[in-house]
Every structure is written in structure tokens, then in C-alpha cells.
mmCIF file as gemmi writes it, N, C-alpha and C atoms, coordinates in Angstrom:
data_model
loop_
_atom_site.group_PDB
_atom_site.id
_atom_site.type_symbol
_atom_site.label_atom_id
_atom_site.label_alt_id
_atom_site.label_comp_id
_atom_site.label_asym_id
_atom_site.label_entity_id
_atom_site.label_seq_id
_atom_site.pdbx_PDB_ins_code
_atom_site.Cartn_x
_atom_site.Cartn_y
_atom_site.Cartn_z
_atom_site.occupancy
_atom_site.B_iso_or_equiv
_atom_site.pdbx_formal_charge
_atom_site.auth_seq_id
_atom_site.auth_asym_id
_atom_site.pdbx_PDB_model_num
ATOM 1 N N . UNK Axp A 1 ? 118.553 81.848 59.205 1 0 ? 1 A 1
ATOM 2 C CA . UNK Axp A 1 ? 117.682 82.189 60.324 1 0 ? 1 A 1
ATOM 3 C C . UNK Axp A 1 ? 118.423 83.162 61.238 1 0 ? 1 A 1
ATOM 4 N N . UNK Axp A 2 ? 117.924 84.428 61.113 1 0 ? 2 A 1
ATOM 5 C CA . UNK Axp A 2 ? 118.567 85.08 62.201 1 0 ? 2 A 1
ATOM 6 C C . UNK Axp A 2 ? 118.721 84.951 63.834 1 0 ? 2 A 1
ATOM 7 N N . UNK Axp A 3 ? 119.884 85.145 64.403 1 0 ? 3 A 1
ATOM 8 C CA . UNK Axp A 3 ? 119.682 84.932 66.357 1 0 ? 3 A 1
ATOM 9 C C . UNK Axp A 3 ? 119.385 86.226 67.376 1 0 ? 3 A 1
ATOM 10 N N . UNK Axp A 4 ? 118.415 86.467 66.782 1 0 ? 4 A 1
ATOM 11 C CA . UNK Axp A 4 ? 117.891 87.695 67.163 1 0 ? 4 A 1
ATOM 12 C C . UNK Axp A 4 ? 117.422 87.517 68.987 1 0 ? 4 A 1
ATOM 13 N N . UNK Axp A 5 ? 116.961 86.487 69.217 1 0 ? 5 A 1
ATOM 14 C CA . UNK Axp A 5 ? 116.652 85.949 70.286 1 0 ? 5 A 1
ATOM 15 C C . UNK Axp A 5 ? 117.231 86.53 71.896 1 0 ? 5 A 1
ATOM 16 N N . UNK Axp A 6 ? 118.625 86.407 71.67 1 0 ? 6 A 1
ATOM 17 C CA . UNK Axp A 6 ? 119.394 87.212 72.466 1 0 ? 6 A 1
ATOM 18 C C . UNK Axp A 6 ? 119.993 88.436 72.397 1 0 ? 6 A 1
ATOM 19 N N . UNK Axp A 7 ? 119.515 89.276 71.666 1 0 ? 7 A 1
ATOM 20 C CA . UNK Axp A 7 ? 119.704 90.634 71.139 1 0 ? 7 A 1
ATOM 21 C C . UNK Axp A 7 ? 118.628 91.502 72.269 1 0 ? 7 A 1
ATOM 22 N N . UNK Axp A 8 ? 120.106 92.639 72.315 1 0 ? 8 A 1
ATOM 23 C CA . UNK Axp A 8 ? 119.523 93.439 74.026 1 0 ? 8 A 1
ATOM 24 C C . UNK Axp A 8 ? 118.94 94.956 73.218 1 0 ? 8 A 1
ATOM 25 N N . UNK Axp A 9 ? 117.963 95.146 73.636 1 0 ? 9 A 1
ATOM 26 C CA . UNK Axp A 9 ? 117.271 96.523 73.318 1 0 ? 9 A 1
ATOM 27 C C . UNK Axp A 9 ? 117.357 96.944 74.683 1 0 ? 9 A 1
ATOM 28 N N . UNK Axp A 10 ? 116.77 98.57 74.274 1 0 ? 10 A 1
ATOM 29 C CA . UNK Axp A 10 ? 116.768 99.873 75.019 1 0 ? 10 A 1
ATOM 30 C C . UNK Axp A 10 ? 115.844 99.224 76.903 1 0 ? 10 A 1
ATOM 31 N N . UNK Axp A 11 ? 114.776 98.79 75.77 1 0 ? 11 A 1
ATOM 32 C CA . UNK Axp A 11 ? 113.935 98.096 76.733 1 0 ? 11 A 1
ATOM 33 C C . UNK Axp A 11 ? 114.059 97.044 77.732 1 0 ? 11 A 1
ATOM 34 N N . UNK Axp A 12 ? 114.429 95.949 77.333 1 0 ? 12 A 1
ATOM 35 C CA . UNK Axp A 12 ? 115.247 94.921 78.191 1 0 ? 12 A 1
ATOM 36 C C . UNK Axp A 12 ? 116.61 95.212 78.737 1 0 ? 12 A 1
ATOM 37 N N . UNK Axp A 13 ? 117.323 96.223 78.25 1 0 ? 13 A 1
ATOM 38 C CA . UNK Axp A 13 ? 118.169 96.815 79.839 1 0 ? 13 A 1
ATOM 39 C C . UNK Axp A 13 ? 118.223 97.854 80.735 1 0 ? 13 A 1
ATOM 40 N N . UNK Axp A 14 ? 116.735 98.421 80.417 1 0 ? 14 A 1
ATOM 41 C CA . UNK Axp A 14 ? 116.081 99.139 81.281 1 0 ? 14 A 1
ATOM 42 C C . UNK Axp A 14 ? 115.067 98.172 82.176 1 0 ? 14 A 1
ATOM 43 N N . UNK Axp A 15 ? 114.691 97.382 81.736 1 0 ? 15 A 1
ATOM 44 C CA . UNK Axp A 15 ? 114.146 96.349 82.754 1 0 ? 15 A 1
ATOM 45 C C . UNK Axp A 15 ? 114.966 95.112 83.589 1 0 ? 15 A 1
ATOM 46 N N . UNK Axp A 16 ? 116.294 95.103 83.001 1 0 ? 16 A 1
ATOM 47 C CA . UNK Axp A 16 ? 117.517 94.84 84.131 1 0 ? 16 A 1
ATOM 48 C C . UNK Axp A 16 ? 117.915 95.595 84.924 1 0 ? 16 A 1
ATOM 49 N N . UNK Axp A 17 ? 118.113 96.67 84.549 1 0 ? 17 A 1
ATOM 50 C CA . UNK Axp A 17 ? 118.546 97.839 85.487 1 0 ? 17 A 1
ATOM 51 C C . UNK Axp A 17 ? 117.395 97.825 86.702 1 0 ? 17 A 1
ATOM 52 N N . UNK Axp A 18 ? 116.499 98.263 86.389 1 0 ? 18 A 1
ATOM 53 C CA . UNK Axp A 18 ? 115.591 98.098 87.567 1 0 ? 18 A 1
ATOM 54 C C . UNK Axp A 18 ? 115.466 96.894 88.257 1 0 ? 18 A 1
ATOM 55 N N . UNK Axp A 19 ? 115.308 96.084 87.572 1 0 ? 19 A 1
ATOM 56 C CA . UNK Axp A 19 ? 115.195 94.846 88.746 1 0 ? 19 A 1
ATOM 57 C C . UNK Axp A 19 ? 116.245 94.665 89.645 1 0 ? 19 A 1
ATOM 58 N N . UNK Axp A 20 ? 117.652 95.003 88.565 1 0 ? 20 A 1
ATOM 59 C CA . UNK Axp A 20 ? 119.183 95.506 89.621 1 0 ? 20 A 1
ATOM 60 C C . UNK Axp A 20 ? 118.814 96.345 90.73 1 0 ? 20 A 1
ATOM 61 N N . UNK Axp A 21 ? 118.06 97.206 90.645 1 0 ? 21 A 1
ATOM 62 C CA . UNK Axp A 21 ? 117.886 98.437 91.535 1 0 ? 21 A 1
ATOM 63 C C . UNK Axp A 21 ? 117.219 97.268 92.92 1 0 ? 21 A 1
ATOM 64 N N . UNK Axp A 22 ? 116.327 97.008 92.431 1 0 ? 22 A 1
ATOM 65 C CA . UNK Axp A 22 ? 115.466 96.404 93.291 1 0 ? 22 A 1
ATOM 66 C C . UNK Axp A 22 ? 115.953 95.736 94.352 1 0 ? 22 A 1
ATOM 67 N N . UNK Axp A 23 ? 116.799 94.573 93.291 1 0 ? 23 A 1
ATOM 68 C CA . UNK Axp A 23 ? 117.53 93.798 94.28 1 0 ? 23 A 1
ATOM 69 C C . UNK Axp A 23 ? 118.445 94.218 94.789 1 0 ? 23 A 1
ATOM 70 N N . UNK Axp A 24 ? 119.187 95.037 94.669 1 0 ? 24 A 1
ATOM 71 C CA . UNK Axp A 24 ? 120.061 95.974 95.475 1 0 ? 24 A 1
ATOM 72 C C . UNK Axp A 24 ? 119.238 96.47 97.036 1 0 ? 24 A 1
ATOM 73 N N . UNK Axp A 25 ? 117.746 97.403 96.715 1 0 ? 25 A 1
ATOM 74 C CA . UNK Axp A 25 ? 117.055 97.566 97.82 1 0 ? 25 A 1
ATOM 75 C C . UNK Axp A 25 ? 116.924 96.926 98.799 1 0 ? 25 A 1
ATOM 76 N N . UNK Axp A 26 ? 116.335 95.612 98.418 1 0 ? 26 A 1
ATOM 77 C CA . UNK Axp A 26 ? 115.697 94.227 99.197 1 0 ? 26 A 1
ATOM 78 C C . UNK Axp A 26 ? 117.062 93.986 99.777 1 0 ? 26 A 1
ATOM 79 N N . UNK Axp A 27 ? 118.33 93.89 99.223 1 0 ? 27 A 1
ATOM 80 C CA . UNK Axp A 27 ? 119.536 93.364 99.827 1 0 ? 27 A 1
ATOM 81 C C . UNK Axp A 27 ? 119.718 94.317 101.138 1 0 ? 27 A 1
ATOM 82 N N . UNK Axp A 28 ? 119.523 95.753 100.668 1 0 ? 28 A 1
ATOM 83 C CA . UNK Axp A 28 ? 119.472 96.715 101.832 1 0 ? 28 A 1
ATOM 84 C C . UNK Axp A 28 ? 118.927 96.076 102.902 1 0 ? 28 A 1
ATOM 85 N N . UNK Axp A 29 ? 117.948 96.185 102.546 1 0 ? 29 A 1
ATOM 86 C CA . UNK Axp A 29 ? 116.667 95.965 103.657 1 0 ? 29 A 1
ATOM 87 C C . UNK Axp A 29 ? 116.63 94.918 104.326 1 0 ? 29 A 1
ATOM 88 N N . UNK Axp A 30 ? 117.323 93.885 103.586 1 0 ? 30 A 1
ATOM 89 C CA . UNK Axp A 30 ? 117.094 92.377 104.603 1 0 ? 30 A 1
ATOM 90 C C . UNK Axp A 30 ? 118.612 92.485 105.779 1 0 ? 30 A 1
ATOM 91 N N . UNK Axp A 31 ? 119.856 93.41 104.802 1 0 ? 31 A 1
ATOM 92 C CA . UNK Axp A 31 ? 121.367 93.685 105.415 1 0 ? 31 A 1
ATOM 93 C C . UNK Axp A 31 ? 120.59 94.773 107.272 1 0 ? 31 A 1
ATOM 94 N N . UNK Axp A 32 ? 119.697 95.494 107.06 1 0 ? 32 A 1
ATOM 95 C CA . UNK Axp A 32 ? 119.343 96.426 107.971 1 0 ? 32 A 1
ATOM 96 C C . UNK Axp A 32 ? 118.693 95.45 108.893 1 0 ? 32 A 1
ATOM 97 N N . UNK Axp A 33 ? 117.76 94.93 108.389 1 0 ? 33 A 1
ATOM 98 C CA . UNK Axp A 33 ? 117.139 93.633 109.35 1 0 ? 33 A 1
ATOM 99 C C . UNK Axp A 33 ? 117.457 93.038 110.188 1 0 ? 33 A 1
ATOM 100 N N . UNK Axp A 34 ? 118.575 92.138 109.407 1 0 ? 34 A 1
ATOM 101 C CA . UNK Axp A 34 ? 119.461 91.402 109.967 1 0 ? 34 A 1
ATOM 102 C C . UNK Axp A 34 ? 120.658 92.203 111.174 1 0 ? 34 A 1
ATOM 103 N N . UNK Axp A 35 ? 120.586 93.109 111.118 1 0 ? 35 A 1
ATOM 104 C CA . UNK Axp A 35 ? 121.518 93.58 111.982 1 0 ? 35 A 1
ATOM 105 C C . UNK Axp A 35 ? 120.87 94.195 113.15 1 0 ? 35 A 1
ATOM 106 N N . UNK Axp A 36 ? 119.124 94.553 113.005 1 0 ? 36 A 1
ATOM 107 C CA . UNK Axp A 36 ? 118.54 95.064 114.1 1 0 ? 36 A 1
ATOM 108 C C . UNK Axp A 36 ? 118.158 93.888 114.499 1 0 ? 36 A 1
ATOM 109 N N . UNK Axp A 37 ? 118.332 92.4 114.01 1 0 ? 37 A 1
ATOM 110 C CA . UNK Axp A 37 ? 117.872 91.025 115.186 1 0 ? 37 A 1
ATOM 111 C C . UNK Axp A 37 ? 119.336 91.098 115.499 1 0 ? 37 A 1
ATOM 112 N N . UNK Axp A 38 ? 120.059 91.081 115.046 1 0 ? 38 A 1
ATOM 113 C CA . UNK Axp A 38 ? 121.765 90.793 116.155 1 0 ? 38 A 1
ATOM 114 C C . UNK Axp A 38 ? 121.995 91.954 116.918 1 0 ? 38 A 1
ATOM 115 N N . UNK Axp A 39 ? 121.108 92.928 116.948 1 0 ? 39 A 1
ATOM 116 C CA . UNK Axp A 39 ? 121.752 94.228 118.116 1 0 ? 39 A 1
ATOM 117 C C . UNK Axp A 39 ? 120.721 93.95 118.782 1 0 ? 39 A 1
ATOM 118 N N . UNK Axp A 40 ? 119.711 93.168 118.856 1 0 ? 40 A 1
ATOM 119 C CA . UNK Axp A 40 ? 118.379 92.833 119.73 1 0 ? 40 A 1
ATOM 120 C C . UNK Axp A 40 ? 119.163 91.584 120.419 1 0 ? 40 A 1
ATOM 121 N N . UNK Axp A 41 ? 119.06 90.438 119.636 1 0 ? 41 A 1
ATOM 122 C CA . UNK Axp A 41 ? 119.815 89.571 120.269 1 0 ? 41 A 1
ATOM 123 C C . UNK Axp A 41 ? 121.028 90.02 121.274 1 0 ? 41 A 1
ATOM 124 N N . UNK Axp A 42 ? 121.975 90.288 121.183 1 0 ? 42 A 1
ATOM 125 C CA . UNK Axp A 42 ? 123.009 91.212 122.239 1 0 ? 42 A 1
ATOM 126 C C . UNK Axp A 42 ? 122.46 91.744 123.116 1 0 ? 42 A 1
ATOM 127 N N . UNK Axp A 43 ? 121.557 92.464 123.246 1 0 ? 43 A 1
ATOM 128 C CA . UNK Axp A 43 ? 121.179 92.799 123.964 1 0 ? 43 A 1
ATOM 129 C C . UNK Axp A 43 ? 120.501 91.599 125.146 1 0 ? 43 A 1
ATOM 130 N N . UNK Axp A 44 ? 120.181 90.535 124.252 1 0 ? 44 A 1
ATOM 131 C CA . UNK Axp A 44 ? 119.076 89.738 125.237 1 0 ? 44 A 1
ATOM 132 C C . UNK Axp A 44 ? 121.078 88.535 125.647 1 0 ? 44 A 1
ATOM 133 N N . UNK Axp A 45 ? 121.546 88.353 125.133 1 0 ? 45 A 1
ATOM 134 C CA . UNK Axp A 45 ? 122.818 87.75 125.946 1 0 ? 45 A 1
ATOM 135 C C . UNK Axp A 45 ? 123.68 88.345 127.237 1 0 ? 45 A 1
ATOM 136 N N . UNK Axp A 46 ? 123.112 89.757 127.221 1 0 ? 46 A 1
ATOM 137 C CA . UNK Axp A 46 ? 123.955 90.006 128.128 1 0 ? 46 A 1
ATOM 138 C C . UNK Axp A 46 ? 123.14 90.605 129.039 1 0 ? 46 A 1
ATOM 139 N N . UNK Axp A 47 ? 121.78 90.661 128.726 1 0 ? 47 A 1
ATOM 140 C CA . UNK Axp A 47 ? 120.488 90.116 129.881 1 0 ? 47 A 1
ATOM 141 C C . UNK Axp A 47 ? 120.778 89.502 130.413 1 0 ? 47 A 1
ATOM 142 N N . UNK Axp A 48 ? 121.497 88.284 129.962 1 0 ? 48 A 1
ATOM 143 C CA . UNK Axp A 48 ? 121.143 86.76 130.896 1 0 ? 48 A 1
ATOM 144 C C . UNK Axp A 48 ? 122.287 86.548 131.187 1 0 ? 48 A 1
ATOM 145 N N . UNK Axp A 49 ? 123.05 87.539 130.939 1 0 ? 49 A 1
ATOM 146 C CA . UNK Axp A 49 ? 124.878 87.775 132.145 1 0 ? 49 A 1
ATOM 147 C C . UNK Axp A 49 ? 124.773 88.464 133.583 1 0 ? 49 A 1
ATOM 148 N N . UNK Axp A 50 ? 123.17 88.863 133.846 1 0 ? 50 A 1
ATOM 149 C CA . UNK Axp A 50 ? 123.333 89.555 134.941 1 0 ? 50 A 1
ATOM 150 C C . UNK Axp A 50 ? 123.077 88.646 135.895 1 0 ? 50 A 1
ATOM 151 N N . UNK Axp A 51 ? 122.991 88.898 136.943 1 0 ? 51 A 1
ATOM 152 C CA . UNK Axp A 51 ? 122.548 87.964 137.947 1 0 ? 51 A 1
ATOM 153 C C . UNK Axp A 51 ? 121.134 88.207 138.414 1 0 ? 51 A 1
ATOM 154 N N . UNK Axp A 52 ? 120.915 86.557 138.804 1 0 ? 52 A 1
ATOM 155 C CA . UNK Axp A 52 ? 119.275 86.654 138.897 1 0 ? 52 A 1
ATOM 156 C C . UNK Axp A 52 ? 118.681 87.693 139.859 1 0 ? 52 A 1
ATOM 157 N N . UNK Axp A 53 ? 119.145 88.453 140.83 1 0 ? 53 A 1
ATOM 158 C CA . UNK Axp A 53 ? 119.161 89.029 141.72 1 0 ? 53 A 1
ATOM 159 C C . UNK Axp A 53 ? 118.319 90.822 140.838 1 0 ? 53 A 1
ATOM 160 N N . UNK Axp A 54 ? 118.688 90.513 140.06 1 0 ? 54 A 1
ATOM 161 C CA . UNK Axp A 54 ? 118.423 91.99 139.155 1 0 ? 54 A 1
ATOM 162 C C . UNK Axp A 54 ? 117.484 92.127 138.174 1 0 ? 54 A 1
ATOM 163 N N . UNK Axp A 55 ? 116.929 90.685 138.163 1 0 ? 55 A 1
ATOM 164 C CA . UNK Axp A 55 ? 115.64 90.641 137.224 1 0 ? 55 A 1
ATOM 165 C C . UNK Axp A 55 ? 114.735 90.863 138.011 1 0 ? 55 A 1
ATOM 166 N N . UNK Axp A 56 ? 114.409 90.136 139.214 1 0 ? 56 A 1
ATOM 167 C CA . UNK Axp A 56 ? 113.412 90.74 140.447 1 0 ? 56 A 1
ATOM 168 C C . UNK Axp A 56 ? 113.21 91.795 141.033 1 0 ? 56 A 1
ATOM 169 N N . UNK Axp A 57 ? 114.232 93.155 140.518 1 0 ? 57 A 1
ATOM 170 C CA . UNK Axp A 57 ? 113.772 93.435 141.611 1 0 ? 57 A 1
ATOM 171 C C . UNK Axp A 57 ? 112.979 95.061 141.019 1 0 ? 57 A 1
ATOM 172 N N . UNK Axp A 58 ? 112.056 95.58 141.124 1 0 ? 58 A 1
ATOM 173 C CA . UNK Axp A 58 ? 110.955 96.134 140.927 1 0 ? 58 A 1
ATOM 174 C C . UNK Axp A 58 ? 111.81 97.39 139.697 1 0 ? 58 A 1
ATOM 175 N N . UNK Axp A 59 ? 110.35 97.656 139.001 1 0 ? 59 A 1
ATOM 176 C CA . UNK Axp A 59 ? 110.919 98.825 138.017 1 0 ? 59 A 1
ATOM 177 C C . UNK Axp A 59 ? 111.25 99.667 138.845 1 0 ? 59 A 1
ATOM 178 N N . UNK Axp A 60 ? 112.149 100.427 138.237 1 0 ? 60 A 1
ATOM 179 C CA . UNK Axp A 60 ? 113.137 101.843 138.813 1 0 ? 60 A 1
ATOM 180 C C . UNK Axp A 60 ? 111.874 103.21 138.568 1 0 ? 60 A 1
ATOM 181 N N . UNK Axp A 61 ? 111.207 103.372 137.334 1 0 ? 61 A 1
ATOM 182 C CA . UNK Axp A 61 ? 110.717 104.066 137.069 1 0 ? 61 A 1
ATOM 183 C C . UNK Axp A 61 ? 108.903 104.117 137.979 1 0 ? 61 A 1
ATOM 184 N N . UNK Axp A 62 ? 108.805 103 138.188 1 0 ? 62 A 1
ATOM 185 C CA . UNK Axp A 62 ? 107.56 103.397 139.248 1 0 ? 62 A 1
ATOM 186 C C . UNK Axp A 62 ? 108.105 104.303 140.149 1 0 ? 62 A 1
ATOM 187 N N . UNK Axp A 63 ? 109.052 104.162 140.762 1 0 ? 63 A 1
ATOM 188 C CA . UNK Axp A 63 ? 109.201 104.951 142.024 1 0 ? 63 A 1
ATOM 189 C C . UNK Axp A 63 ? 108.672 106.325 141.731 1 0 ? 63 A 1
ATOM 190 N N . UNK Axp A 64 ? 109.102 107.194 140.712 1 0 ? 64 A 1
ATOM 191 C CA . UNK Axp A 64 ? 108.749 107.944 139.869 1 0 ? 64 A 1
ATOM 192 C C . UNK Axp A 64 ? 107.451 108.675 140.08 1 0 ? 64 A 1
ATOM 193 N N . UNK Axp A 65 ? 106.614 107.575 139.816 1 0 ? 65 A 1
ATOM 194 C CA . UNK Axp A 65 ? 104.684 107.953 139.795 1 0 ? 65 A 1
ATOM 195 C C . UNK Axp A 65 ? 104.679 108.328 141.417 1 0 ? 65 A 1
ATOM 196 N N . UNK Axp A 66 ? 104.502 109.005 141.989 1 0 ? 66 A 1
ATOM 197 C CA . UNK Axp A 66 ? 103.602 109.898 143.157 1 0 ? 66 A 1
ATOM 198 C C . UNK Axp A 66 ? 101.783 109.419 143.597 1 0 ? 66 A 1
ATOM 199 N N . UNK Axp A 67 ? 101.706 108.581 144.543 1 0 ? 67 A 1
ATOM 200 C CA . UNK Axp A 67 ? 100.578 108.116 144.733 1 0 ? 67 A 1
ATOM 201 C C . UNK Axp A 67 ? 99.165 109.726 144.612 1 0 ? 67 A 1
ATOM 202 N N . UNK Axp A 68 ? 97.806 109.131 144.267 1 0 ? 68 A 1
ATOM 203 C CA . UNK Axp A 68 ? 96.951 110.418 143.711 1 0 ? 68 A 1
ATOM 204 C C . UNK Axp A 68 ? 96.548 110.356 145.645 1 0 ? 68 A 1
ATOM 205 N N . UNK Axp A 69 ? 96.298 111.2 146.274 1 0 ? 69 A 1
ATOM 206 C CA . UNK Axp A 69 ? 95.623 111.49 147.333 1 0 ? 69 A 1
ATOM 207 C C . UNK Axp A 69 ? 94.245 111.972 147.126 1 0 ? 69 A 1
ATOM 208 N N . UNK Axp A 70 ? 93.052 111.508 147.536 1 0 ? 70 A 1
ATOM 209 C CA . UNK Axp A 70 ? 91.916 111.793 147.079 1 0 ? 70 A 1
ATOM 210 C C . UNK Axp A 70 ? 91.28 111.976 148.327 1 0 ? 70 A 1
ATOM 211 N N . UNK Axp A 71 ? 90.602 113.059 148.506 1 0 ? 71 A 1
ATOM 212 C CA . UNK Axp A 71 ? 89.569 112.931 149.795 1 0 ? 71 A 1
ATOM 213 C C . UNK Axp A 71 ? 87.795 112.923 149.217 1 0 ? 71 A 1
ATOM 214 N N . UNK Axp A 72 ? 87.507 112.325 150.084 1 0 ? 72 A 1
ATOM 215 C CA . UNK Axp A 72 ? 85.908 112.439 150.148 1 0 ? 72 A 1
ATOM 216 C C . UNK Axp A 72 ? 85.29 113.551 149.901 1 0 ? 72 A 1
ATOM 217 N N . UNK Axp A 73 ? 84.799 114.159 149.047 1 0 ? 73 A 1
ATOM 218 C CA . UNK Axp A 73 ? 83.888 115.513 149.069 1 0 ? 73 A 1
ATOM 219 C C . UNK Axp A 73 ? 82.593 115.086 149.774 1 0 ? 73 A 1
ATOM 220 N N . UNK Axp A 74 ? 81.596 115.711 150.423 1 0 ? 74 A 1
ATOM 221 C CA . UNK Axp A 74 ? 80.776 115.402 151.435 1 0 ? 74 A 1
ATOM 222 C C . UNK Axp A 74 ? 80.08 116.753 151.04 1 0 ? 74 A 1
């Protein structure tokens, strides 16, 4: 009886290779992920190093906007 069973063709290590590829990608992608929640996170720890004094107190960038002056046309 031949053990042909585990015998690798052209085909089945071209369909390892790719799935290699793949999982290589996904590894990318979850490695990129994971590092934009820990540079998010950092960011939110050293939020909560400031003092409460600086969370209250109004956006910087309104000041910015210029109230519209409107008169009555009549």
C-alpha cells in the first residue's frame, strides 16, 4: 500500500505559502492594533496625571470663533 497520503505537491505548498502569507498579514495587523490601543491608552494615563483644575477649564480653541454680529434689516 503506498503512503502517498503525506506526499507534498506543487499545489499544497502553494496553498501553505499563502495561508503563511496571510497569517503573517493578520499578525501585522493585530501587532499595528495593538500598539494604536497602547499609544491611546498613554495617552489617557497621563490625562489623569494632570490636575483636576485643567479638565474644567473651557476649550482653548473656542476663543478662536469671533461672535456673528447681525443687525436687523428693516
Amino acid at each position: 500500500m503506498p503512503n502517498d497520503y503525506f506526499s507534498e505537491t506543487k499545489q499544497t505548498s502553494l496553498v501553505f505559502w499563502s495561508l503563511g502569507q496571510m497569517l503573517k498579514g493578520a499578525a501585522y495587523a493585530a501587532a499595528f492594533l495593538i500598539a494604536i490601543v497602547l499609544f491611546v491608552w498613554a495617552i489617557y494615563l497621563v490625562g489623569l496625571l494632570l490636575p483636576e483644575e485643567s479638565r474644567q477649564t473651557p476649550d482653548p480653541m473656542a476663543a478662536l470663533e469671533a461672535p456673528v454680529l447681525t443687525a436687523d434689516i428693516v
